[in-house]
C-alpha positions as CSV (number, residue, x, y, z in Angstrom):
1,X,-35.7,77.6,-30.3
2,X,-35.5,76.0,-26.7
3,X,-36.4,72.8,-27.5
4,X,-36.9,71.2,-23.7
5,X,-38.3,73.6,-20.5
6,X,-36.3,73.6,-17.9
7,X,-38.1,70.9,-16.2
8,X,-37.3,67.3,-14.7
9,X,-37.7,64.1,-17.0
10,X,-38.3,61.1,-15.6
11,X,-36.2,59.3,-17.7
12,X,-34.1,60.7,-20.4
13,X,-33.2,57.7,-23.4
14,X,-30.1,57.3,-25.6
15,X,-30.6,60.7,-27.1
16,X,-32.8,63.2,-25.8
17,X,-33.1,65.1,-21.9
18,X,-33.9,68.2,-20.5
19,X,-33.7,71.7,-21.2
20,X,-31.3,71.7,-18.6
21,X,-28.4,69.9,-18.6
22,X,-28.1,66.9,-16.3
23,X,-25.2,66.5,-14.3
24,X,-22.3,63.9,-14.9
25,X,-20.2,62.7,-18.0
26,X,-23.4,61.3,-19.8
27,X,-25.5,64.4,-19.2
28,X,-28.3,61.9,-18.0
29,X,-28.1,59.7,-21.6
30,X,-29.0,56.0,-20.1
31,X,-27.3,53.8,-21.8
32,X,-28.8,50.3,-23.4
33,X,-27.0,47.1,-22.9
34,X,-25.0,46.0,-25.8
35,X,-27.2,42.5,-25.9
36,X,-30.4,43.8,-25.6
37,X,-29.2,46.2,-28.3
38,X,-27.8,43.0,-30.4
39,X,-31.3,41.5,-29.6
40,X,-33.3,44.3,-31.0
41,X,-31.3,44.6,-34.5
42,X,-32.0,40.4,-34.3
43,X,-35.8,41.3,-34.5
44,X,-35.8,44.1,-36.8
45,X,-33.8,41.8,-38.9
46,X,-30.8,43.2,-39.3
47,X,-28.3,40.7,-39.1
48,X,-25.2,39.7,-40.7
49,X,-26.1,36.9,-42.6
50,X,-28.6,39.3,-44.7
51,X,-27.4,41.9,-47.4
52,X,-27.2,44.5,-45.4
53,X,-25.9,46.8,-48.5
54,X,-29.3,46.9,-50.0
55,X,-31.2,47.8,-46.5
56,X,-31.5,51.5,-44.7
57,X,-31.2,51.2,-40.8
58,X,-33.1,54.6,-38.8
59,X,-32.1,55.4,-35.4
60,X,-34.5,58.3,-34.6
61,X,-32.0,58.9,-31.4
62,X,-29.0,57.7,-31.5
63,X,-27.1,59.3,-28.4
64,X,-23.7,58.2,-28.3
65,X,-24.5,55.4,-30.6
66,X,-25.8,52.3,-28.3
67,X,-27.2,50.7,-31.7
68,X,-25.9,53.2,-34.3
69,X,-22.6,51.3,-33.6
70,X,-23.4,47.4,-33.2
71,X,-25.3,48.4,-36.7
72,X,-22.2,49.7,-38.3
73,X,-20.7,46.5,-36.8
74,X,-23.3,44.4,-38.9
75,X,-23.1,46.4,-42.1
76,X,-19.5,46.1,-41.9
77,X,-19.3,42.4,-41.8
78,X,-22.4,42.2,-44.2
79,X,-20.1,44.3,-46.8
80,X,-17.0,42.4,-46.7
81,X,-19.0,39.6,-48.6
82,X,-19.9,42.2,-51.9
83,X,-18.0,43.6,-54.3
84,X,-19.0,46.9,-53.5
85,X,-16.8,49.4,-52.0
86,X,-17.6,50.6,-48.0
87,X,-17.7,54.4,-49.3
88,X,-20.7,53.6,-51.2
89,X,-22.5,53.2,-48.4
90,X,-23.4,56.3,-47.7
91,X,-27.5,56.4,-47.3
92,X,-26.7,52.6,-45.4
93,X,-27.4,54.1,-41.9
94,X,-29.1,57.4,-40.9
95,X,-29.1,58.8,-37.3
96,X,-30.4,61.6,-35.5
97,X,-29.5,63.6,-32.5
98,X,-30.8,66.8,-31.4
99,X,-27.4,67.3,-29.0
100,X,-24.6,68.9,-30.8
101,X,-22.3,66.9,-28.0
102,X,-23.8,63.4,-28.6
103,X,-23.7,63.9,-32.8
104,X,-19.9,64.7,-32.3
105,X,-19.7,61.7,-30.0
106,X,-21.1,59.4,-32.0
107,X,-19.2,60.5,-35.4
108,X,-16.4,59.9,-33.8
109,X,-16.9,56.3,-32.3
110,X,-18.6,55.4,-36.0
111,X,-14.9,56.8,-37.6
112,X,-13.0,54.5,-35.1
113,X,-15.0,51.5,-35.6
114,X,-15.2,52.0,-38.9
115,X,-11.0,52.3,-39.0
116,X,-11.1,49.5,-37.2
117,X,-12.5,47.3,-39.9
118,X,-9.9,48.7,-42.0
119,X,-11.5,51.7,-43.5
120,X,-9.7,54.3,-44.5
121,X,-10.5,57.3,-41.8
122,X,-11.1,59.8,-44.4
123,X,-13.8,57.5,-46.0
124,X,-14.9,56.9,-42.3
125,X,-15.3,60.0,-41.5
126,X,-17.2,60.8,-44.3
127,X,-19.3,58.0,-43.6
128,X,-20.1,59.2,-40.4
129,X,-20.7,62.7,-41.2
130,X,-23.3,61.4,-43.5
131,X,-24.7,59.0,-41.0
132,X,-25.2,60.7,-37.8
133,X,-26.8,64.1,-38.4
134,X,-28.2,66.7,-35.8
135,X,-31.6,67.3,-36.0
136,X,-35.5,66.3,-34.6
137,X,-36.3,63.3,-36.3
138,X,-39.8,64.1,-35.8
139,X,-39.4,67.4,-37.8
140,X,-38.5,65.2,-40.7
141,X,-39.7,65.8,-43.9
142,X,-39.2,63.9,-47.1
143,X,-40.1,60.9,-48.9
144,X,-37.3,58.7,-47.3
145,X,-38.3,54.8,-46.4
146,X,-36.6,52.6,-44.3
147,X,-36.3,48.8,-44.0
148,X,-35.2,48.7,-40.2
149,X,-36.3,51.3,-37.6
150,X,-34.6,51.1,-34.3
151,X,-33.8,52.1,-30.7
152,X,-34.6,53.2,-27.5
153,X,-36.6,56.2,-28.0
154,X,-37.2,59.6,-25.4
155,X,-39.3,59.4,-22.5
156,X,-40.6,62.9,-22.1
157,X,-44.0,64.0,-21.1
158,X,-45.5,66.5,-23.9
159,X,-46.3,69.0,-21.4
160,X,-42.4,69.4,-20.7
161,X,-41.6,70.4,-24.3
162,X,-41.6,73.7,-25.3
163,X,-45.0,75.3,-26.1
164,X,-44.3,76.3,-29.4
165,X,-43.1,72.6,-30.3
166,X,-45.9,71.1,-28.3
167,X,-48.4,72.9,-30.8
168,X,-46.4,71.1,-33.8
169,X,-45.9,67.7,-32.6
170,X,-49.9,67.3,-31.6
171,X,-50.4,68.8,-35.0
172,X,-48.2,66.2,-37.0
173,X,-48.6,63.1,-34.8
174,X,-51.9,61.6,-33.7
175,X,-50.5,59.6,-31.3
176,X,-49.7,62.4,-28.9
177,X,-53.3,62.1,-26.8
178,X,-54.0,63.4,-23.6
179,X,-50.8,63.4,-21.4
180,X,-48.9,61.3,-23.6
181,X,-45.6,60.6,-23.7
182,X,-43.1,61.6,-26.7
183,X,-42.3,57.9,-27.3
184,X,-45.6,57.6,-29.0
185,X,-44.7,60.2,-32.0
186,X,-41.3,58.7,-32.0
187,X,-43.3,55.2,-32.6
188,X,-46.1,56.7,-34.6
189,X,-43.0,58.5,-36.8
190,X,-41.0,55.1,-37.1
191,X,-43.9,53.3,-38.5
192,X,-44.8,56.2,-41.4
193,X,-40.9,55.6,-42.2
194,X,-41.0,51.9,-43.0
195,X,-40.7,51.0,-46.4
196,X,-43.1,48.1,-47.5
197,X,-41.1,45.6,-46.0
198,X,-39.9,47.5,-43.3
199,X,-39.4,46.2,-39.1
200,X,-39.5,48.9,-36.3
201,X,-38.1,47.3,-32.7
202,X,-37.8,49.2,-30.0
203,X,-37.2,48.8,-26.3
204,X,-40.0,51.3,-24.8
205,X,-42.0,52.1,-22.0
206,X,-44.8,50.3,-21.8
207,X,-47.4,52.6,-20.6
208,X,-49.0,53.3,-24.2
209,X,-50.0,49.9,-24.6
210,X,-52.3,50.0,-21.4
211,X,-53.0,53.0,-20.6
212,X,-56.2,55.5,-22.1
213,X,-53.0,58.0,-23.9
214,X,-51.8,55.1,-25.7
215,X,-55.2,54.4,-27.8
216,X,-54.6,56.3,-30.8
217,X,-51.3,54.8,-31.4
218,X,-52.7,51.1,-30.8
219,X,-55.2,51.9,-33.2
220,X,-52.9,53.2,-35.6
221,X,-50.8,50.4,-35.3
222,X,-54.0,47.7,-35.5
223,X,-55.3,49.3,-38.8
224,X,-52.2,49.7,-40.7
225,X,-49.2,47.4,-39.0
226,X,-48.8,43.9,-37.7
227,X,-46.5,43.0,-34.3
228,X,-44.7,40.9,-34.9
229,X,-43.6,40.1,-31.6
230,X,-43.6,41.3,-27.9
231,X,-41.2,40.8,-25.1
232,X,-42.2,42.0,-21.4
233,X,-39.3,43.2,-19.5
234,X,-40.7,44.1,-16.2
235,X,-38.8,42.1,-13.9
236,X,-35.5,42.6,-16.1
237,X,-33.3,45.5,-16.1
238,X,-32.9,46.1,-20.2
239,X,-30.5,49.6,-19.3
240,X,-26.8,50.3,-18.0
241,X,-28.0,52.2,-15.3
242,X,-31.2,52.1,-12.9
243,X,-34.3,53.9,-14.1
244,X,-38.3,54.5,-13.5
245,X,-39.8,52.5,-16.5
246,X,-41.1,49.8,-17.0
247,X,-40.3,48.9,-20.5
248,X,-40.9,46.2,-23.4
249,X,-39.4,45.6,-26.3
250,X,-41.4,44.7,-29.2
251,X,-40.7,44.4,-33.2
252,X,-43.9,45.7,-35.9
253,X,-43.9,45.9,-39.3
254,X,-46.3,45.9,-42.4
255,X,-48.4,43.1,-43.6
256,X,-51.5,41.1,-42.2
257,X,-52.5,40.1,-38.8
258,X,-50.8,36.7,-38.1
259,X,-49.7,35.0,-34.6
260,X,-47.9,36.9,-32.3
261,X,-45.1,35.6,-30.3
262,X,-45.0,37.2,-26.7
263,X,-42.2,36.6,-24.3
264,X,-41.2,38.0,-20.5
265,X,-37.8,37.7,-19.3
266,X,-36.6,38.1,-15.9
267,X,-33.5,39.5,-16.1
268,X,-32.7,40.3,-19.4
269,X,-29.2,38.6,-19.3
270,X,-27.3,38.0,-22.4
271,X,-28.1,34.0,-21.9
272,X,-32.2,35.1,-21.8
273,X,-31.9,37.5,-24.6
274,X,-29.5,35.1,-27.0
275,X,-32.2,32.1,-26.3
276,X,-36.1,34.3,-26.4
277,X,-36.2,34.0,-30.3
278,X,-35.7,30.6,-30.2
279,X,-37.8,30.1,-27.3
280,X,-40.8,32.4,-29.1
281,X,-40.6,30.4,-32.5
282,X,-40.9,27.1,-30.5
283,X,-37.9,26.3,-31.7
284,X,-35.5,26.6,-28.5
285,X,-35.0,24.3,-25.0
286,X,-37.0,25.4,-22.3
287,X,-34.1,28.2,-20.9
288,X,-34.8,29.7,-17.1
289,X,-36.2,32.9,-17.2
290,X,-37.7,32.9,-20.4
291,X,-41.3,32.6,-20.8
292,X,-42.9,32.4,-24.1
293,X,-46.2,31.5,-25.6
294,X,-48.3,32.7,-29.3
295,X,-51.3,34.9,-29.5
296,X,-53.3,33.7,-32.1
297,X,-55.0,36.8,-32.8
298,X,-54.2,40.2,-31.8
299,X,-56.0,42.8,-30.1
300,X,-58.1,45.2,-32.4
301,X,-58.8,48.8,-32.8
302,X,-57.6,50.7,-29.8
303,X,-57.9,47.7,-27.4
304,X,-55.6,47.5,-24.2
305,X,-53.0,44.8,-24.7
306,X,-53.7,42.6,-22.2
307,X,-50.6,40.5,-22.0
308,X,-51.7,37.4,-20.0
309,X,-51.7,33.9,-20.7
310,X,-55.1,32.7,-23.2
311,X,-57.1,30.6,-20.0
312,X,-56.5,34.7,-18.6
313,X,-57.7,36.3,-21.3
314,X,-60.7,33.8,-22.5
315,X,-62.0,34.6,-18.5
316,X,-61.3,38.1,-18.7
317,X,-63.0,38.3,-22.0
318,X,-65.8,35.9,-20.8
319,X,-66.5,38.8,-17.8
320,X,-66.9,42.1,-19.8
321,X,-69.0,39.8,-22.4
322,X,-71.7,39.2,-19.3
323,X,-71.6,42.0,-17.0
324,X,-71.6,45.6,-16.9
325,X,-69.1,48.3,-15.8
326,X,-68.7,49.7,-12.9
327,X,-69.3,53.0,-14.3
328,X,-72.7,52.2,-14.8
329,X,-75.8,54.3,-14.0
330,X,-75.1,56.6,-11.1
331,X,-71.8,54.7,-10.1
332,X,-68.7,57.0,-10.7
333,X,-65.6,56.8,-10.4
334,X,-63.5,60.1,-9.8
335,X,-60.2,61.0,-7.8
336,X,-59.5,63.3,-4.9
337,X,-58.5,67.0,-5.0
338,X,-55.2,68.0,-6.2
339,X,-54.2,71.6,-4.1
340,X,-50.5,72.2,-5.9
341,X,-48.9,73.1,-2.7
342,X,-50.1,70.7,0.1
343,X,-47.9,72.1,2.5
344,X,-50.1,75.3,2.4
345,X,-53.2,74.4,1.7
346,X,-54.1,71.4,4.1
347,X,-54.1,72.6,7.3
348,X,-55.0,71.4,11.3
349,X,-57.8,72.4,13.1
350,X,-56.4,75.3,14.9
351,X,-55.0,77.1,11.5
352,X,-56.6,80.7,11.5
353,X,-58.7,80.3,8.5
354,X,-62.8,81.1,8.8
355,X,-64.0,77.9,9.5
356,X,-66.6,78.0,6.7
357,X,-63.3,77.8,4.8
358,X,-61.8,74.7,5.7
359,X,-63.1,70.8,5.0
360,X,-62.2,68.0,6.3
361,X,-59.5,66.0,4.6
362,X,-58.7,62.4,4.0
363,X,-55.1,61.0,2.9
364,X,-53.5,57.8,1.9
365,X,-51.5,57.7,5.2
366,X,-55.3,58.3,7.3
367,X,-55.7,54.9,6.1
368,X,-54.9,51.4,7.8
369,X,-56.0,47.9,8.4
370,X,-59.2,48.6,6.4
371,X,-60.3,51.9,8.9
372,X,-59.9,55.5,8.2
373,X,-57.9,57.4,11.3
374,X,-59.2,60.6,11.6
375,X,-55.6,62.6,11.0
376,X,-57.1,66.5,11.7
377,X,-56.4,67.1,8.2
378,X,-58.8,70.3,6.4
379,X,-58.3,71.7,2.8
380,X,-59.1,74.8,1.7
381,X,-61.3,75.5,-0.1
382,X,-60.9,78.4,-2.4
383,X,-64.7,78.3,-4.2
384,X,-67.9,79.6,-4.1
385,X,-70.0,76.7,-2.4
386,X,-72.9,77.8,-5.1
387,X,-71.3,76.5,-8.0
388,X,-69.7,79.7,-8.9
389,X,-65.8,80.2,-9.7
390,X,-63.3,81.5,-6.8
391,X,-64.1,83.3,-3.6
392,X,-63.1,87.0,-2.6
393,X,-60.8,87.0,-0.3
394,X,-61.8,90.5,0.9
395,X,-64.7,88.3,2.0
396,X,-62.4,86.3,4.3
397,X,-59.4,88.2,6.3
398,X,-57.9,85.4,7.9
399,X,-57.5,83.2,4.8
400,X,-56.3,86.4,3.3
401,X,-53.7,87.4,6.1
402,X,-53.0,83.2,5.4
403,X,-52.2,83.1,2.2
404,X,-50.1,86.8,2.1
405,X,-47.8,84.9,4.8
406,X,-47.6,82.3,2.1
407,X,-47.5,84.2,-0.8
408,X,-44.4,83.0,-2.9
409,X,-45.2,79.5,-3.0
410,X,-48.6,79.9,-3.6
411,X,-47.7,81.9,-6.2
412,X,-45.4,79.9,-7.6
413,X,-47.7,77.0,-8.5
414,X,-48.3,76.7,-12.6
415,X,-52.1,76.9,-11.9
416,X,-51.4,80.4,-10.0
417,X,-49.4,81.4,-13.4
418,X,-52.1,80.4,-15.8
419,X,-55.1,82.0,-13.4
420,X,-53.4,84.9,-12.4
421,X,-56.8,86.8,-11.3
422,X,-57.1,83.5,-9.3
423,X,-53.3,83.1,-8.8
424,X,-54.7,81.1,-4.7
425,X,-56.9,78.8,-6.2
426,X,-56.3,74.8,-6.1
427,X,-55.3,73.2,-8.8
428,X,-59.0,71.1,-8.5
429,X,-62.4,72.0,-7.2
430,X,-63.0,71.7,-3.5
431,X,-66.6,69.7,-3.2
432,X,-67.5,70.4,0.8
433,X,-70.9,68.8,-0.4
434,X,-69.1,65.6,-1.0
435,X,-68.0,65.3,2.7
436,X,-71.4,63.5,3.4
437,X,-71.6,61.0,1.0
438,X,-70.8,57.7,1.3
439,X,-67.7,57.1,-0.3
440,X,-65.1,53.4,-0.8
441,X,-62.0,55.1,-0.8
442,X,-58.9,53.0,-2.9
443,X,-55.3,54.0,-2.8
444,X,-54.0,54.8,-5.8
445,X,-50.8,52.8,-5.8
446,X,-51.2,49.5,-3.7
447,X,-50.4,45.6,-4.4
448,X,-53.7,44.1,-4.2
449,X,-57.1,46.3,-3.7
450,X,-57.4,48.1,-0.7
451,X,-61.0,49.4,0.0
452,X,-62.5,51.5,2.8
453,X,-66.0,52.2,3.1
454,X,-65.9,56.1,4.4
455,X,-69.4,56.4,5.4
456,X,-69.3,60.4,4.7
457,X,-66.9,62.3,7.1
458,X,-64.2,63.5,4.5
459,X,-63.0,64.9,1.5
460,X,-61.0,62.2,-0.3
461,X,-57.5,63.4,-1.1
462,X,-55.5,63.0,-4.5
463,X,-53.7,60.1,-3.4
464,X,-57.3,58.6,-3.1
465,X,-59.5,57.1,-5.9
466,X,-63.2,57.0,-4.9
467,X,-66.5,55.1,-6.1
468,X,-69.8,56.5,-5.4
469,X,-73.2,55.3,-6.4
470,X,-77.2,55.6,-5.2
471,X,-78.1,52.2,-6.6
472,X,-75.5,50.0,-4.9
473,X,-75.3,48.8,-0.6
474,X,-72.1,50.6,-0.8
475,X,-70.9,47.4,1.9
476,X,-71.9,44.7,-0.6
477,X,-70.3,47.1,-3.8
478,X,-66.7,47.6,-1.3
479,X,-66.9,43.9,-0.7
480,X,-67.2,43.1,-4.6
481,X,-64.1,45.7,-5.3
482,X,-62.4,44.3,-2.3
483,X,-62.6,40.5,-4.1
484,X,-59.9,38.8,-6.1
485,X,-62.9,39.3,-9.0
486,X,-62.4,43.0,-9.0
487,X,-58.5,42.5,-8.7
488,X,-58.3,40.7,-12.1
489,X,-59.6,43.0,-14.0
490,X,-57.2,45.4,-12.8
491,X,-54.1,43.0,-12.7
492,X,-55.3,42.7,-16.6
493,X,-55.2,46.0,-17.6
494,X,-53.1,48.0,-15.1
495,X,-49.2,48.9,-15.5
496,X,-47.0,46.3,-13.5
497,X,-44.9,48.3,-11.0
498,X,-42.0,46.6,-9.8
499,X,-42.2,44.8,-5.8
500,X,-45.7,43.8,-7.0
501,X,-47.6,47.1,-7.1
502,X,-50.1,48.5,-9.6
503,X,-51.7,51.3,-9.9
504,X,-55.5,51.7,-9.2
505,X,-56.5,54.6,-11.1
506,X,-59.6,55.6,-12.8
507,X,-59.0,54.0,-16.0
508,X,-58.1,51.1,-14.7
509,X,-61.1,50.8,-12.1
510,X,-63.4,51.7,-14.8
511,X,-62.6,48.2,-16.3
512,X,-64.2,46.3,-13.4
513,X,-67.2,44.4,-14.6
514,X,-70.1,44.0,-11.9
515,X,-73.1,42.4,-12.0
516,X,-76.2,43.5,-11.7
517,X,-77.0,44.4,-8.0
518,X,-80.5,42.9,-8.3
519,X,-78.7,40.2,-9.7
520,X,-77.3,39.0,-6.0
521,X,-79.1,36.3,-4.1
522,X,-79.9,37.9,-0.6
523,X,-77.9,35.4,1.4
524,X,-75.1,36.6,-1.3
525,X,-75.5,40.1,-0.7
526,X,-75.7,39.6,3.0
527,X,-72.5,37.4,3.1
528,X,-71.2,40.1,1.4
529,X,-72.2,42.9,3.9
530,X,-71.0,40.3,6.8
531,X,-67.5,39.9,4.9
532,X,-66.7,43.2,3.7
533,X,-67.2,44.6,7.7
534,X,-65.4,41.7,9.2
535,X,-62.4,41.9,6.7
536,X,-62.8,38.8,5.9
537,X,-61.3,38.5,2.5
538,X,-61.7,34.6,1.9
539,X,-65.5,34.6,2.6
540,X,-65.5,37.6,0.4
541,X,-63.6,35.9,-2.6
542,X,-66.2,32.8,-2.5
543,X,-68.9,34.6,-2.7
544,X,-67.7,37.3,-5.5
545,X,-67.4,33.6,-7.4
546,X,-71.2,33.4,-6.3
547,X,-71.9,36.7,-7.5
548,X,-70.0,36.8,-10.8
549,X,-71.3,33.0,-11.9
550,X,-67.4,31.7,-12.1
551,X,-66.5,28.7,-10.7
552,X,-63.2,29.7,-10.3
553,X,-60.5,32.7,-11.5
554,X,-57.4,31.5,-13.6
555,X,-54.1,31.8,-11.2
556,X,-52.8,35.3,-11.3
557,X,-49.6,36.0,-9.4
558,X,-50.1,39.4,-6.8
559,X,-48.7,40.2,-3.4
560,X,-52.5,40.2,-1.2
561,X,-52.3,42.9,1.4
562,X,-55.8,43.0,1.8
563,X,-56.4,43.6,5.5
């Protein structure tokens, strides 16, 4: 069975990539660094100074054996203090691959370390025969526990594995929610391998820990783990080479809630990863670049984990206890249309489509300085305006005669593939009704909150969040989303991007707390109107204070390109 489709991943780990092979000596395997590796087996617990001959070490992807071989390393040293012979190791270390390449790979660098340490190579071959096997560690089955789980595991998006395999993940794991990425069973199937004593660490993207796909695995991990610790590596660079995450490492086990020690480094150089336990148990010197504090508690159920400091949380907390959501009543939030081929279907005014086919369109880039430039943008729209599914295009020639001209990449798309009696439909539906509503339009990936009142001239585009609402002055609602109020509660909840940015989608704007809007003094809702129009985003942080009751909002650091 294929196990990958033949699609790009973002960001392959240690072990596993795409159906199609990645160019290169590696084959895309991205390497972690040898002391953020040495750091991780420190958390799990896995250190020399322990009897390492009585534990059993996991790596659920071991690649070419970035911790499979600092682990044989340990065991190795760990053994030289016992009586008991290094071939009776043999269920010490187990590791899985599901490349045929890497398992060969990695055999072979555990025989030569092993040799090394003076073992004889036909015991270290054995040894690593036994150790690194080829398989899906998330087909597993058996009754084996483990005292130390660890790695760096895949970064896949489910929908680029294999249907068939798809089905039988989301049937075994939980975890796999929504879009979700295949870290999570990789995490979920760590945790159900720990013995009773057992530590899984892991350096991971963070993602799951924020975002709505990551809920079932934080409650999960609330109502039958503990973390033990969490260290926030978005500044550092934790890999060999360059890649899109945005990852964390973090160590949890069994046992009771108890403090939590959370740390962010900034570069993740050996010096900051040899002094963050220290500096996380209290017991280290202040060290440059390391940041450290406790959480005395821990977040429960399926809670976000907001990773700020306490006076940032007990305000954060102190908001959502008084006020309401933003999706409250008739206020929504929703995104713009997706098309699947942009290129064909937004088009300029002169395109030789029937008119009654076309709506005006606006983008990211029709936005600037806080107005919306009319670009000439229309997309089509291939519905019924009565609520009904797709047109017939026998109805309308031209669009016809359009979309023949443009028939291979229409047809192309994956929603075209799945709707093939509707093969030149866009992905989402077209709304033309919307057009005339007013509208605040927020880009989705910005480094502060950017909002633009359209007053009902377009369609909002993808790249666009938008609020509506018939109870809320939408001026005094964009100046309240515009403040550093509504900006918190984002900052709180929303993935850190690197250069500042963070991205304001749905779920995340659905965390803003308002108040009530009969709630607002006049003069304060007026200010508001005054402020929001004139751009004036230090009259409109004051008075959000007014609005919201705070005297002031904790420090929070954020780049403010509010204009």
């Amino acid at each position: 069975m294929q196990l990958f489709m033949n699609l790009p991943v973002v960001l392959p780990s240690d072990a596993y990539r795409s159906g199609e092979r990645s160019s290169g000596e590696t084959h895309g395997v991205v390497f972690t660094k040898p002391h953020v590796v040495e750091l991780i087996l420190d958390l799990a617990g896995y250190t020399s100074d322990r009897d390492l001959t009585e534990m059993r070490l996991l790596e659920p992807a071991c690649g070419h054996g970035a911790f499979l071989l600092p682990a044989v390393e340990r065991l190795a040293t760990a053994a030289r203090r016992g009586v008991r012979p290094m071939a009776s190791f043999g269920d010490a270390i187990t590791a899985y691959d599901i490349d045929a390449e890497h398992v060969a790979i990695a055999r072979r660098a555990v025989t030569d370390r092993l040799v090394e340490r003076g073992v004889k190579e036909s015991v270290a071959e054995r040894l690593a025969e036994g150790w690194v096997r080829q398989g899906d560690c998330l087909l597993t089955r058996g009754g084996d526990r483990f005292d130390v789980v660890v790695g760096n595991p895949p970064y896949v998006r489910i929908e680029q594995v294999a249907p068939a395999l798809q089905q039988e993940y989301r049937r075994r794991f939980s975890s796999i929610y929504d879009r979700a990425d295949l870290y999570v069973a990789f995490i979920e199937q760590g945790l159900n391998l720990l013995g009773s004593e057992g530590v899984l660490s892991f350096v991971c993207a963070d993602r799951w820990t924020l975002n709505k796909y990551g809920a079932p695995l934080r409650r999960f991990i609330a109502e039958h783990f503990r973390v033990r610790c969490y260290i926030d590596l978005h500044q550092a660079s934790p890999f060999e080479s360059e890649v899109i995450a945005y990852p964390a490492i973090f160590a949890i086990g069994r046992g009771k809630t108890e403090r939590v020690s959370v740390a962010a480094i900034a570069t993740a150089s050996p010096e900051e990863c040899g002094a963050v336990i220290a500096s996380m148990s209290g017991a280290g010197q202040a060290t440059a670049g390391v940041v450290a504090t406790q959480y005395e508690t821990w977040f429960r159920a399926d809670e976000p984990w907001v990773l700020s400091t306490p006076e940032q949380l007990a305000i954060l907390r102190e908001l959502e206890d008084r006020h309401a959501p933003l999706e409250t009543g008739d206020t929504k939030v929703r995104i713009g249309v997706a098309t699947g081929n942009d290129k064909v279907y937004i088009v300029g005014p002169d395109a030789d489509i029937e008119a009654e086919r076309l709506v005006p369109l606006v983008m990211r880039d029709d936005i600037e300085a806080g107005r919306i430039r009319d670009g000439k943008r229309f997309v089509i729209n291939t519905f019924r305006t009565d609520g009904g599914g797709v047109i017939d295009l026998g109805d309308y020639p031209r669009l016809a005669r359009y979309f023949k001209a443009h028939d291979d990449s229409v047809r192309a798309r994956y929603v075209a593939q799945k709707n093939e009696r509707a093969w030149f439909r866009t992905i989402d539906r077209v709304y033309p009704e919307l057009v005339g509503v007013p509208k605040l339009l927020i880009p989705d990936i910005a480094r502060s909150n950017q909002v633009v009142l359209d007053e009902g001239r377009f369609h909002p585009h993808h790249t666009l969040y938008f609020v509506t609402s018939g109870s809320w002055d939408m001026r005094v609602l964009g100046a309240l989303l515009s403040s550093k109020v509504a900006l918190f509660f984002v900052w709180s909840y929303a993935v850190k991007m690197r250069g500042g940015y963070l991205r304001f989608q749905a779920q995340y704007l659905r965390r803003i707390r308002l108040p009530s809007p009969t709630s607002i003094a006049p003069d304060v809702a007026n200010g508001l109107v005054a402020a929001f129009k004139e751009r004036d985003f230090a009259k409109i942080d004051d008075l959000a204070l007014d609005a919201y009751g705070l005297r002031m909002l904790p420090a929070f650091e954020f780049v403010d390109t509010r204009s």
